[in-house]
N, C-alpha and C positions, 0 to 999 in steps of 0.2 A: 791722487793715485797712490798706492800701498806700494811700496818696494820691499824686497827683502834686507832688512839691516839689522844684523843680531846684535844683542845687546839692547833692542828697543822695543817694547811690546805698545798695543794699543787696545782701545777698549771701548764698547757700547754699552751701554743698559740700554733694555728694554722692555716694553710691555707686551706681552703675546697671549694668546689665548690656550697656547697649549705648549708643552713639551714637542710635540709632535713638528706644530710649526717651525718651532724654533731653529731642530735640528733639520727639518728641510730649506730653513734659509741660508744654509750654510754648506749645504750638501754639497760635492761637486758630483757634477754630470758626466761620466767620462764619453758619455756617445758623442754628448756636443762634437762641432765641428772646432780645431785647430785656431781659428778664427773668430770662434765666439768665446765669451765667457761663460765660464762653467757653473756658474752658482748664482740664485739669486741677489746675495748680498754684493757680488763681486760688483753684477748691473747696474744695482742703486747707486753703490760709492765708491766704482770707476778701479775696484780693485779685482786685477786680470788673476792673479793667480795666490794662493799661498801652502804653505807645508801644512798638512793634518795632520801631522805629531807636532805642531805648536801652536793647535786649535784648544782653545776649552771654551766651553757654551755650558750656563748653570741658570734651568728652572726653580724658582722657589715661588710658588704663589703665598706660601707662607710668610716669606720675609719681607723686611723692605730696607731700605736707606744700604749701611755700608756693610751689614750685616750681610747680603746678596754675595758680595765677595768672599765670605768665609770659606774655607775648602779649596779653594782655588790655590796652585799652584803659588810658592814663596811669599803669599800675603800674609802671613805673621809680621815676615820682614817690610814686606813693601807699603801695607797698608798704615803706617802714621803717615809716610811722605805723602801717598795720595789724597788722603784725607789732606792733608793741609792743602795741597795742587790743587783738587778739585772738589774742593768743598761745596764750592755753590750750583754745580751739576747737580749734585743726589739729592732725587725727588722720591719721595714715600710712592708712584704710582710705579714704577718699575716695578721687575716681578723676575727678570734677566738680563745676564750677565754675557758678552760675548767678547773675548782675549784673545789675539793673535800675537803670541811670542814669537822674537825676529822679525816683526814688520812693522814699518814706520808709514801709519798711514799720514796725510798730510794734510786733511779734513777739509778737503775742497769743496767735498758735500758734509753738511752737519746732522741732517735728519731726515728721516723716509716716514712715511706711513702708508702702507700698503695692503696686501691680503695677507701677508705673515704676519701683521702686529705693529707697531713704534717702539722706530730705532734711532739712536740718538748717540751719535760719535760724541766720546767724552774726552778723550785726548789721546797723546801717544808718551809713554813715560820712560825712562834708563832703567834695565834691569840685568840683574847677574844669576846665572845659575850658580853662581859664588854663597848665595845668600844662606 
């Protein structure tokens, strides 16, 4: 389950077919019912809710490995630690990138494949808008 706890961002790679996909996997629904959750992502990996001003989602079918992260919000600063933390995650077939700043998910589920693409919980790591 994803809680909100700022100071802790979390992250997937993935592999999608499109831009398009990407950002409907993450969409929220606001018709949905009070009761259900709003987004496809939230479905897979049991996460109910989170802030979209501490979403970022990044297509590159150009790129691959750590390079994906580039542009992304405080990775100058944050990407030696990650690399070293999760080095054995980054796989050359990813193509994106999905960030939830303030949310500590808890990786209860690790990986989906579905009709949006493969998505694959990478971890959850300490971050500061300090940086």
């Amino acid at each position: 389950m994803g809680i909100h706890y700022e100071g802790y961002a979390s992250f997937w790679l993935c592999k999608v077919n499109s831009k398009k996909d990407l950002e409907e996997y993450v969409e929220i629904d606001y018709e949905k019912d009070e009761e259900e959750i709003p987004f496809p992502l939230g479905c897979d990996f049991n996460i109910s809710w989170y802030d979209e001003d501490s979403l970022e989602i990044s297509y590159h079918p150009d790129l691959n490995g750590w390079d994906l992260l580039k542009g992304h919000s405080f990775m100058e600063d944050l990407l030696p630690d990650l690399i070293e933390k999760f080095q054995g995650e980054m796989e050359d077939k990813f193509n994106s990138v999905i960030i939830f700043y303030d949310l500590s998910y808890d990786g209860g589920i690790k990986e989906i494949e579905n009709e949006y693409g493969y998505f694959k919980y990478i971890g959850t790591f300490k971050w500061s808008r300090q940086y």
